[in-house]
N, C-alpha and C positions, 0 to 999 in steps of 0.2 A: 442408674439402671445397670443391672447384673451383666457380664459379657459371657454365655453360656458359648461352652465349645473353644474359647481362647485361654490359653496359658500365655502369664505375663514375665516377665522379669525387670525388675527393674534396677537401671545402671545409672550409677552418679559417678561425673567425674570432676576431683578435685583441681581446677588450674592451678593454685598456688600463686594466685594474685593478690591474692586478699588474709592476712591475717586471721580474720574467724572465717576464715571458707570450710573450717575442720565444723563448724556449729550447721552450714548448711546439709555436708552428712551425714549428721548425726541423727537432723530432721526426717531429711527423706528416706535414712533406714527405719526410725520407729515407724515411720510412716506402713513401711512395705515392710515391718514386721506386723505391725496390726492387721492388715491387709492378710496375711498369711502368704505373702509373696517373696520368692530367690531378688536377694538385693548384692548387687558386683557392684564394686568399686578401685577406684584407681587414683593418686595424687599424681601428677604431673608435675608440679614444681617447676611452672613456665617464669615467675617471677614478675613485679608488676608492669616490667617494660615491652609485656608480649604486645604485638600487633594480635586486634581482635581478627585476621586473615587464618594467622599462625594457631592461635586459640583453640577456633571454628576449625582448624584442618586437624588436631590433633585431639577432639574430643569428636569426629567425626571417624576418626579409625578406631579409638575404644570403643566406639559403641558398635563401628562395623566388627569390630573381632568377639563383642559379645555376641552378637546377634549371629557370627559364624559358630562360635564355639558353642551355644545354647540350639543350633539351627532352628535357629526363628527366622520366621516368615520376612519381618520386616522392623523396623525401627519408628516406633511412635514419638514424634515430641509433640509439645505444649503450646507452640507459637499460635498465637492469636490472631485477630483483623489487626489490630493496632501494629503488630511486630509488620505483619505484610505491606500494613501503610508507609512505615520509618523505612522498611528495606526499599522499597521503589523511591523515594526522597532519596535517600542518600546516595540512590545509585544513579540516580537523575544527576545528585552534587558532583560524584565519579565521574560522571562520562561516561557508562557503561553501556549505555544505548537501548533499543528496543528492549534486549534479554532481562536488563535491571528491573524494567516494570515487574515482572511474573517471574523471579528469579527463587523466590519462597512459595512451593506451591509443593504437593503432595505428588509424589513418582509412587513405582513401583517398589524401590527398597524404602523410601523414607514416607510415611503415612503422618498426617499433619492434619487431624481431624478436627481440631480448635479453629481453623482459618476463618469459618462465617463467625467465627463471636467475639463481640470484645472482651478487653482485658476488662474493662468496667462489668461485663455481666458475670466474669467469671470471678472478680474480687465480692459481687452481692452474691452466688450463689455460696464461696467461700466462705463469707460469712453468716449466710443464714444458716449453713451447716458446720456452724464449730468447726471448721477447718482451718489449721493453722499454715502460715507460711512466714517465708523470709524475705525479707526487700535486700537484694546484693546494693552494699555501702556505695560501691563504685557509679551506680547506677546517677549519683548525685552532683556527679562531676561532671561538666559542662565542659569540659577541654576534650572530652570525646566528644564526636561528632554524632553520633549515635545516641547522645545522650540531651546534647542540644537541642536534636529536631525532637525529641522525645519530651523535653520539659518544656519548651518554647515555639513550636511549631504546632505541632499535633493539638494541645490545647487549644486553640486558635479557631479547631474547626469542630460544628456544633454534630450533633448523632447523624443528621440528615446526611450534611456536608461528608463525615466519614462514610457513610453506607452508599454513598454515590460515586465517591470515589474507591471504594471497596471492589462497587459492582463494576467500575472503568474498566480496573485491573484486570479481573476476569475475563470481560471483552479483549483487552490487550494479550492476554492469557490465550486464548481461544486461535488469534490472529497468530502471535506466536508462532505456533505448532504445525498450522499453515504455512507458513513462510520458511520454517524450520527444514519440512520435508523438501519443499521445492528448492532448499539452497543443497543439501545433502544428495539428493538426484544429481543436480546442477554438478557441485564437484565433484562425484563418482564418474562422470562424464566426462570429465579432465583428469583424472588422474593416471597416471601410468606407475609402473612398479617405480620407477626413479621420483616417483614426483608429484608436485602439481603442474599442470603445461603454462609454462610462463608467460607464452607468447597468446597464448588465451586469457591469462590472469592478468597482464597487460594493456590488455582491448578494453577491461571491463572501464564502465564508469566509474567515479570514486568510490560512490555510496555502496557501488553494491560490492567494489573489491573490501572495503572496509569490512560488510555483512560476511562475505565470502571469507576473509581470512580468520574474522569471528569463529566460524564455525566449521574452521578448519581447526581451528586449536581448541574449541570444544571438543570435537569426535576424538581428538589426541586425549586427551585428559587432562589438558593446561585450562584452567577457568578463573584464577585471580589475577586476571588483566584487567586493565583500564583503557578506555579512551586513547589514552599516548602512547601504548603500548604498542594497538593498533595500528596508530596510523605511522607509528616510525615502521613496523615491519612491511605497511604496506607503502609506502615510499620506497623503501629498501628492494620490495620485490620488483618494482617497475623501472628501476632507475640505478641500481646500484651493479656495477661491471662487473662479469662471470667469476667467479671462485671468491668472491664475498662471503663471509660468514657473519650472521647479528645474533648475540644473545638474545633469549625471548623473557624466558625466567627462570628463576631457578637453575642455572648452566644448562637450562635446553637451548638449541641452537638452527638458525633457520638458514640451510645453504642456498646459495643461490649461482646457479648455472647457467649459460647461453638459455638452453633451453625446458630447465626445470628447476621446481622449488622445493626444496624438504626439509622439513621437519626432523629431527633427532631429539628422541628426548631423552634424557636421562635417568 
């Protein structure tokens, strides 16, 4: 169905993981030449030992710089139910905690209008329309973990089974953003220009300084943590003597004071 009123562009970026990854640009420019659409492109030349972290953050500012440079609205991808499904599994296998369930899900810059369908409806509508694609080689290798729940897990469970767990997500999704605001109130309310009040972030229960420090280093803009990450900074915060400093990631750095906690990032 026609999208009257929208101008597209469409951006491929090469990682440079893969030998024919030059054959996947090739596709998607005929593609969005037929189409009569602006096709940007970029190689990266991450090479095959990238962290899929590293990958995702770097094919995430190409497309953020097209979408400034074009000033477009927003950034459309392709991800499916099935993608939504693999991402909450794996981040269940991480430790990522509540966030992992709903962590693929449409915002305001990134629009992800595929999420109710599966990749199975979208491979029959592909085909009943001559529509050509690519299967990425890598996709076959089972020493990604991504790729394991994807060949040997996922199978496993019948259309029902996936749509029920589909609809969880949502519900966890929904609860989320509830929980979300009241933690962000929560630490606005502890926060002083030096900090967070330590001796407040101290009092808390485990679980919620755990959620709390969460989403303290979300609102920063640090988001590829895990489980241990967490909970070493949050040990660190409650227990670790004045003028302590702990790496978080990336050389940002979490000081710790008598009486406050901060964040630096770099």
């Amino acid at each position: 169905q026609a999208l009257r009123d929208v101008k597209l562009v469409v951006a491929h970026l090469d990682h440079g993981v893969r030998e024919d990854s030059s054959r996947d640009r090739e596709l998607v420019e005929a593609a969005a030449r037929a189409y009569g659409l602006p096709f940007e492109y970029q190689e990266a030349r991450l090479g095959p030992s990238v962290s899929e972290a590293a990958a995702r953050a770097v094919r995430y500012d190409f497309l953020e710089d097209v979408r400034c440079r074009n000033h477009a609205q927003a950034i459309i991808t392709a991800h499916h139910q099935d993608d939504a499904i693999e991402t909450a599994i794996l981040n269940l296998i991480r430790g990522t905690g509540r966030k992992g369930l709903s962590s693929l899900r449409s915002s305001e810059r990134v629009l992800r209008p595929l999420l109710p369908i599966s990749k199975q409806e979208i491979r029959d509508y592909a085909s009943a329309h001559n529509i050509t694609w690519r299967e990425d080689s890598t996709n076959q290798d089972e020493r990604y973990l991504r790729n394991f729940v994807r060949r040997r897990l996922i199978p496993q469970l019948n259309a029902d089974q996936k749509q029920q767990l589909a609809d969880r997500l949502l519900s966890v999704a929904a609860i989320n953003q509830e929980l979300d605001a009241l933690l962000a109130d929560t630490l606005q309310d502890h926060m002083t220009p030096d900090g967070v009040d330590r001796q407040w972030f101290i009092g808390l229960p485990y679980s919620v300084s755990t959620e709390t420090m969460a989403a303290w280093l979300r609102h920063t803009g640090i988001r590829d943590f895990d489980k241990r990450v967490i909970e070493r900074l949050v040990v660190a915060a409650k227990t670790a003597t004045p003028g302590k400093q702990v790496e978080v990631l990336a050389d940002n750095k979490l000081y710790i004071s008598k009486h406050h906690l901060t964040l630096v990032i770099r």
